[in-house]
C-alpha positions as CSV (number, residue, x, y, z in Angstrom):
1,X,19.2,123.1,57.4
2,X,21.5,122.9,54.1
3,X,18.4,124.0,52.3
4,X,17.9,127.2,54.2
5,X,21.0,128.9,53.2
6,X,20.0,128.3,49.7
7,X,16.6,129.7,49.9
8,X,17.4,132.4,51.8
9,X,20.4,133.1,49.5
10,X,17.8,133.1,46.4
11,X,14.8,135.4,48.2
12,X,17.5,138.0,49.6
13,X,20.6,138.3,47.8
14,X,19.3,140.3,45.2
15,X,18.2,143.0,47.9
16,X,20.8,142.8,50.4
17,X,24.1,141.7,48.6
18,X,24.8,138.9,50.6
19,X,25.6,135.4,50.2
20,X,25.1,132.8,53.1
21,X,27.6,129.8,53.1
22,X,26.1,126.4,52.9
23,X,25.6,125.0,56.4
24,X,27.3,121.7,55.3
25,X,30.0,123.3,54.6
26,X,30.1,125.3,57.9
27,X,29.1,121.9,59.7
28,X,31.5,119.6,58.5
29,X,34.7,121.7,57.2
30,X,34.6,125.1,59.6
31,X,33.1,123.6,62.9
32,X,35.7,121.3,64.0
33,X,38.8,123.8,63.3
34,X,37.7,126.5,65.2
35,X,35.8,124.0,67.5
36,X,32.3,125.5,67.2
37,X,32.7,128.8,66.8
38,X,31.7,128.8,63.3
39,X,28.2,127.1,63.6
40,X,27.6,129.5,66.2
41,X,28.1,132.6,64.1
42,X,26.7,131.2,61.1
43,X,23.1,131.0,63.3
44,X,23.4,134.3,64.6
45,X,24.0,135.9,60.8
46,X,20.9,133.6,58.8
47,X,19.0,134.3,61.9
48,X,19.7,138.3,61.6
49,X,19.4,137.9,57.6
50,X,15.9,136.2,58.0
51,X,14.6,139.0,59.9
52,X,15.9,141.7,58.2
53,X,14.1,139.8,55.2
54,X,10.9,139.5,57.3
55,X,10.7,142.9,58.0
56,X,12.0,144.2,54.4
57,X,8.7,142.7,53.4
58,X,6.6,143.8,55.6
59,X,5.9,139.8,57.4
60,X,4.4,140.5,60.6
61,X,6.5,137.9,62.5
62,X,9.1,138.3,64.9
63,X,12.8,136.2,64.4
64,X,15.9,137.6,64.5
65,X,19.8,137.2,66.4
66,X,17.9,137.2,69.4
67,X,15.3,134.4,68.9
68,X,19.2,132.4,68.3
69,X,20.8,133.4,71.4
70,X,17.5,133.0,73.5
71,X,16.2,129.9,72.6
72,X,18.5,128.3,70.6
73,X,21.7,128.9,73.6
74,X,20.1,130.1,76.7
75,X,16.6,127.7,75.8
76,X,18.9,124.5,75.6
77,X,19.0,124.8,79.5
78,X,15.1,124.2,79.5
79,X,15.7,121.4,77.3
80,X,13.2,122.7,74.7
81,X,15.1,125.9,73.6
82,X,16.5,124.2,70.8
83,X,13.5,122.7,69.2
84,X,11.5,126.5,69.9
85,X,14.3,127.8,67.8
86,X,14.6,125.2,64.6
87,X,10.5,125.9,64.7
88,X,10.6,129.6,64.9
89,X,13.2,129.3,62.2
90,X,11.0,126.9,60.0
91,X,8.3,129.2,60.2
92,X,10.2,132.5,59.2
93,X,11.9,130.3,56.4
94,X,8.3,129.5,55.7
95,X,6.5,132.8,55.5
96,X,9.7,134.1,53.3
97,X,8.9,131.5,51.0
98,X,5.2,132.1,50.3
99,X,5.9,135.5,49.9
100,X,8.5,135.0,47.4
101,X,6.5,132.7,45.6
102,X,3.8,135.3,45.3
103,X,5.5,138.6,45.0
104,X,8.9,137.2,43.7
């Protein structure tokens, strides 16, 4: 996860003027003051930035706020939620990267 706000710091900053904090940072100062609150928002903004990304390029693949809330909140009462969203996420995170490595 720390490696994601990097990467998707150097794919889309330059296009969207946005800077992502580093998740450890978020994880280990920011979640226990505001007991959770931070994490939460954290996910729902990379999750928003790596669609907008997504669909910026023109990646047909769907991820977004919504993929966080649904499987990554609501899921974890299934049980599986969770591990649909870190994979959803990994896959986004890896279809932004071959792009970028390709078209820069």
């Amino acid at each position: 996860m720390s490696n994601i706000s990097t990467d998707i710091n150097t794919i889309a900053s330059r296009y969207d003027g946005k800077k992502t904090m580093h998740y450890c940072l978020v994880l280990f100062i920011f979640s226990w003051l505001t007991l959770g609150i931070v994490p939460l928002v954290w996910n729902h903004k990379i999750s928003d930035r790596i669609g907008a990304e997504l669909t910026r390029r023109g990646i047909d693949y769907q991820f977004g706020a919504g993929t966080f809330w649904g499987w990554g909140i609501l899921g974890s009462l299934i049980l599986v939620g969770p591990f649909i969203y870190t994979h959803k996420l990994l896959t986004a995170m890896n279809r932004l990267s071959a792009d970028y490595n390709v078209n820069g």
